[in-house]
Each structure stands twice: as C-alpha cells, then as structure tokens.
C-alpha positions in Angstrom: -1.3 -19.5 -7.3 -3.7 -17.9 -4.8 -4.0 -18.8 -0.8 -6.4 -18.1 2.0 -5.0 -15.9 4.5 -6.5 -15.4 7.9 -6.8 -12.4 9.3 -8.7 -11.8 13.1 -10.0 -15.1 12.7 -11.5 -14.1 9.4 -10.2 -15.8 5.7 -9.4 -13.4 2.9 -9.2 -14.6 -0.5 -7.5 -13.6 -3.7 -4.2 -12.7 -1.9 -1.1 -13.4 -4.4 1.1 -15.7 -2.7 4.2 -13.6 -3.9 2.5 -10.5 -2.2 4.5 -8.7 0.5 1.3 -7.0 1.4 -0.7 -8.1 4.4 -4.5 -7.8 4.7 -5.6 -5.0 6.1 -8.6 -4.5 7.8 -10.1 -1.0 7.2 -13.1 0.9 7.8 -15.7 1.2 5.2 -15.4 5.5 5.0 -11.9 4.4 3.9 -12.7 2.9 0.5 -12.8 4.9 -2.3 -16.0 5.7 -3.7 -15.8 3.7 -7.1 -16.0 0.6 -4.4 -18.6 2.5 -2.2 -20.8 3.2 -5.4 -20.7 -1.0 -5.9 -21.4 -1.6 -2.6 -24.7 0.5 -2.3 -26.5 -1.3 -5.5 -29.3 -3.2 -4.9 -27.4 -6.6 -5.4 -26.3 -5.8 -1.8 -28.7 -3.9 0.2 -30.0 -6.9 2.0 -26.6 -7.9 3.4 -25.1 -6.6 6.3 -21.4 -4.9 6.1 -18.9 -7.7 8.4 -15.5 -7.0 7.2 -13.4 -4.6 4.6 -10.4 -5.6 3.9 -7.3 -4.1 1.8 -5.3 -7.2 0.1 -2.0 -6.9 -2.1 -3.0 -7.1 -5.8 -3.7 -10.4 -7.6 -1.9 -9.1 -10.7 0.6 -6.3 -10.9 -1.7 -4.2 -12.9 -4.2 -3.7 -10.3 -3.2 -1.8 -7.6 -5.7 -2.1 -5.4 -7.8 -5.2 -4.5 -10.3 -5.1 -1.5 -12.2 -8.1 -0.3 -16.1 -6.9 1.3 -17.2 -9.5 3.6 -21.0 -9.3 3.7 -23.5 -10.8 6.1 -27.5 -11.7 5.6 -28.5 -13.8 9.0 -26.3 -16.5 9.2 -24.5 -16.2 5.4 -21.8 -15.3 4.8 -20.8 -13.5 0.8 -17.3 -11.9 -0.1 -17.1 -9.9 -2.7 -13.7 -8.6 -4.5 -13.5 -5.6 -5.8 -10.2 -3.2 -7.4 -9.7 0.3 -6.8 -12.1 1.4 -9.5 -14.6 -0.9 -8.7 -14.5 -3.6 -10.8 -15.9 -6.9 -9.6 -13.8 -9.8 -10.2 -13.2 -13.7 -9.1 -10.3 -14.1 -7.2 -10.3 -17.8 -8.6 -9.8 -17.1 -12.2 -6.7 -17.7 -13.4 -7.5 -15.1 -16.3 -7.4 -11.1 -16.2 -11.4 -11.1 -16.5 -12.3 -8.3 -14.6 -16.0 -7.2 -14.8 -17.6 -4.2 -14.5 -19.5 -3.3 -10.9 -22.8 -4.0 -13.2 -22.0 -7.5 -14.2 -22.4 -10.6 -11.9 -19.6 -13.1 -11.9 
C-alpha cells in the first residue's frame, strides 16, 4: 500500500507506508548521474525542473527512489526514478521497473 506524503506544500508519491524514511528535498547536483542522464533526454527538455525529492524505497530491493517534479507553464509531471535510473510507476503493484528509455 502506497500514500501521498506532503512535503513543503508539495505531494510525493510512491512512498511505502512502512517506510521510516521521510522525503527529502534535495538539490538537483545531488542526484546521481544515472538519474541526471534520464533527466536531460529529450522526453524532458521542455519541462522546467520544480522539485527533487529523495523518498524511502517502494520495495526493499531498491535503495534509492527519487521523485522529479517537472513544470511546462502551468503543468505539472512527476517522474520516479531509482538510483540507477530506472523509470518506474509508483502505482504498480508489480516489480516492473523500466529502463530510462522506455515510457511507462
């Protein structure tokens, strides 16, 4: 079971409810580069980085889960990412982690 957990006024999704870790909100020099590389493909060079946050992981195999909150005029987009780059929906209730190349 996932929730929605606000953080500066601002929702994050994909957190694990049984997660001890609380969003973080973190600069976008901080990521690592496999999430960096995703982040500068065409997909999303028309949206406008908002908000990076760090989230406690969706499954105990991933590590890392961040959540990109991207702006073009008055839309919003998140996109959820793992350490390695991997984009995935925070939704599914499978493991079905894509690669950065694949839209979900």
């Amino acid at each position: 079971m996932f929730i929605s957990t606000s953080v500066l006024g601002q929702e994050v999704f994909g957190q694990d409810v049984n997660s001890t870790l609380q969003p973080i909100l973190m600069e976008y020099k901080d990521l690592p580069e496999p999430v960096r590389k995703v982040l500068e493909m065409e997909e999303y060079a028309s949206w406008k980085l908002e908000k990076v946050y760090k989230v406690g992981p969706r499954k105990a195999e991933r590590e890392e889960q961040y959540t990109i909150r991207l702006r073009n005029d008055t839309e919003f987009k998140d996109v959820y990412l793992d350490g390695e780059g991997n984009v995935f929906d925070p939704q599914d209730e499978g493991d079905k982690s894509k690669s950065s190349g694949e839209d979900y």
